[in-house]
N, C-alpha and C positions, 0 to 999 in steps of 0.2 A: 577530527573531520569538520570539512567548514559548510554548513548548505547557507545558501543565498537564494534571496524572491528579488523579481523585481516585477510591480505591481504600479493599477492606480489607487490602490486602500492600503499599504503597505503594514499601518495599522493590524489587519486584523488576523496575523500571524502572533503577534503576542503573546494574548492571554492561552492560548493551547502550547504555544512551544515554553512557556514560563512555569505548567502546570504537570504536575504528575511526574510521571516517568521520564520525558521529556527531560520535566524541569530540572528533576534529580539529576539526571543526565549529565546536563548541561553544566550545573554546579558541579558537577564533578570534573567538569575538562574533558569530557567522554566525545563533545560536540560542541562548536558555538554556531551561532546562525545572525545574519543579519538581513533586512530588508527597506529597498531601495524605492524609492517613489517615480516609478516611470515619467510621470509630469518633468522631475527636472532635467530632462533631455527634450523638453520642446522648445520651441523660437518663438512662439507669439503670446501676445498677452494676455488672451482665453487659453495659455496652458492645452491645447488641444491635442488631443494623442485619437482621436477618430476622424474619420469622414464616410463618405457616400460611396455605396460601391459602384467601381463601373458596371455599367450593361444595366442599370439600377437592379433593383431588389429593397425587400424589409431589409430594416436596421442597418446597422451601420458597421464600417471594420475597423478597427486599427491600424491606422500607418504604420509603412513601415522603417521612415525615420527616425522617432525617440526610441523604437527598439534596437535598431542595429547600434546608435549611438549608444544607448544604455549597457546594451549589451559587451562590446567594445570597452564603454569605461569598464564596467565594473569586473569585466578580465582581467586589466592593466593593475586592479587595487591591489594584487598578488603575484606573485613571484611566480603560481603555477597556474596554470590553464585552466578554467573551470569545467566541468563535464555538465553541457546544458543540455538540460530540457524544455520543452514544449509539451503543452497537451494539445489534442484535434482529434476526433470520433474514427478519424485514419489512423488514428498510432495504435503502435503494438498494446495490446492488451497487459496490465501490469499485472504481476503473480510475486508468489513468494519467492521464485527463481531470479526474475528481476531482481526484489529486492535483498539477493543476497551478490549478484552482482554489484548491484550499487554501492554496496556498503565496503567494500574494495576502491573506491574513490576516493582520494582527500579532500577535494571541493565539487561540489552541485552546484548548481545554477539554476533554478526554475524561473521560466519566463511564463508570466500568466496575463491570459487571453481577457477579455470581455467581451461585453455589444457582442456580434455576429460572429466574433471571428478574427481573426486576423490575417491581413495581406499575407498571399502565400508566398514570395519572395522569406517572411522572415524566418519559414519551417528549416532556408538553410544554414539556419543558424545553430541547428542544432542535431547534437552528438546523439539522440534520443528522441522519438515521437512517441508521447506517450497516452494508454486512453484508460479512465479506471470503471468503464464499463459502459452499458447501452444506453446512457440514459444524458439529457441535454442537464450542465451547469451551468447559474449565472457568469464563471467566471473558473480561475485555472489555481486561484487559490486554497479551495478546499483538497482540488486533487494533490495540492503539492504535499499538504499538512498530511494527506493520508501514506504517499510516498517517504515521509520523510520520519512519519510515526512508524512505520515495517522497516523501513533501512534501520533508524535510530534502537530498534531493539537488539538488531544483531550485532551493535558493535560490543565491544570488551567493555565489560562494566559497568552497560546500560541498564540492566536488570541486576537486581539481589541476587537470584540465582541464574548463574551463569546457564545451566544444563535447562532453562526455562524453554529458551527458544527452543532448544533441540524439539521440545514435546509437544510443542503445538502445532496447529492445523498446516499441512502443506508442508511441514518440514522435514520429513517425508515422503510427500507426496499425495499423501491421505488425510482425511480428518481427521482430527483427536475425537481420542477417545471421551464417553461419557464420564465425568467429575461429580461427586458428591460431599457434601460438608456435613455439620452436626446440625439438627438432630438424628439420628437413625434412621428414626421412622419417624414422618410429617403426613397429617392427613390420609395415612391410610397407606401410604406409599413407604417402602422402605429403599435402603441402599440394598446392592447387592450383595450376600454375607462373605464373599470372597476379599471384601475390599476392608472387611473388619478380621479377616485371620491373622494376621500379621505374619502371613505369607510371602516374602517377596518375589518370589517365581511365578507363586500360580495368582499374584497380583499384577504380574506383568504381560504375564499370558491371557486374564482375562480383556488388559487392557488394549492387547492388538487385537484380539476379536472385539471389542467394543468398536474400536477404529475401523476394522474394516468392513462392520456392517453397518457402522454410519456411514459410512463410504458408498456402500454398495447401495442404500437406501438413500443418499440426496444427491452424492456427485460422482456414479457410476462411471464418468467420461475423465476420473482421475484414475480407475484403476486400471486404464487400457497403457501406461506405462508405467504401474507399478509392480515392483520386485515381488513376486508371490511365489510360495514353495506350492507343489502338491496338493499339501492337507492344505493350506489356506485357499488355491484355489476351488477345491470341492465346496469345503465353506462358504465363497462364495458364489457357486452353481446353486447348493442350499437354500443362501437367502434370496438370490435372484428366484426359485421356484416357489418360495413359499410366498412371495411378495404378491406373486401373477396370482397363485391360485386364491391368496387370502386378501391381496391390498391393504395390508398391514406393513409401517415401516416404525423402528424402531425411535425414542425419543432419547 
């Protein structure tokens, strides 16, 4: 799989896609990634990729010249069509569902924003509007690292253990479950003793009621599409009752 930036910092994709998981990744052929300096699709000799908006306002937007052209080129670099993205506070919300659609792509294309904004002509550039939540960033760079970090684990190979993703948060639908290491017991606090039986049923069983009462207790608005039997719905009638009556949630 190929992801692509194209950026005025192009730089500072590097050091996170070179590190970790990622980087593992990546040395193994699982992904490569490159990234493009928007500036070299400008005409004048201040390199300019902003200006003023009409109707004025604060700050400034992005033309929509060095994008279409940047965009365009770095299509043509390959043989296949890249599936681009954009960010803007209008796009769809990103989820682990997304990123397992994306990870079904051969090549990505993230196009990232800065200043105010960018000319809205250039959103038709693309396959995806994407937003990774309520909050304003300097720029479209971080969202892409974090897009590209949630795709990049779901491919073949990208983790040690294969079965990793299957067990984390959203991959399901729900939270994961509460996790514990060694020591046993730290300040007073212990593991719970099901998860030292070396029981593998009734440690798996403890492990979807762990999930689903973190669920029920921080992202309640995941379980209104999740698959529940019966007994796990009562469970969580349960926790929802005891929560009101006590305002206790679990850690």
């Amino acid at each position: 799989m190929l992801f692509e930036a194209i950026s005025v910092i192009p730089d500072v994709f590097e050091p996170y896609v070179g590190a970790s998981i990622l980087g593992r990744a990546r040395k193994k052929g699982v992904f490569d990634f490159s990234a493009y300096d928007l500036r070299t699709w400008t005409h004048d000799r201040h390199r300019t990729v902003d200006d003023a908006p009409f109707g004025g306002g604060q700050g400034m937007l992005m033309k929509p010249q060095p994008i279409f052209e940047a965009v365009h080129a770095v299509s043509e670099m390959h043989e296949e069509k890249p599936y681009t993205i954009l960010f803007s506070p209008c796009g769809e919300t990103f989820t682990e569902e997304i990123a397992q659609e994306l990870s079904e792509q051969d090549r990505i294309l993230f196009v990232c924003g800065r200043y105010e904004g960018m000319d809205e002509r250039c959103y038709t550039l693309a396959d995806k509007v994407l937003s990774i939540g309520d909050y304003v960033l300097t720029g479209g760079e971080l969202a892409s690292l974090v897009v590209m970090d949630a795709v990049v684990r779901l491919l073949p190979g990208a983790l040690g253990d294969e079965k990793s993703a299957l067990d984390e948060s959203f991959s399901d639908g729900l939270l994961e479950y509460a996790q514990y290491t060694r020591p046993a017991s730290f300040e007073g606090m212990d593991v719970p003793d099901v998860l030292l039986s070396g029981d593998h049923g009734k440690v798996d069983a403890w492990r979807r009621r762990s999930s689903l009462e973190r669920t029920a207790a921080w992202r309640p608005d995941l379980l209104e599409d999740a698959e529940l039997t019966p007994d796990e719905q009562r469970f969580i009638d349960e926790i929802t009752e005891r929560e009101e009556r006590d305002g206790s949630t679990p850690c």
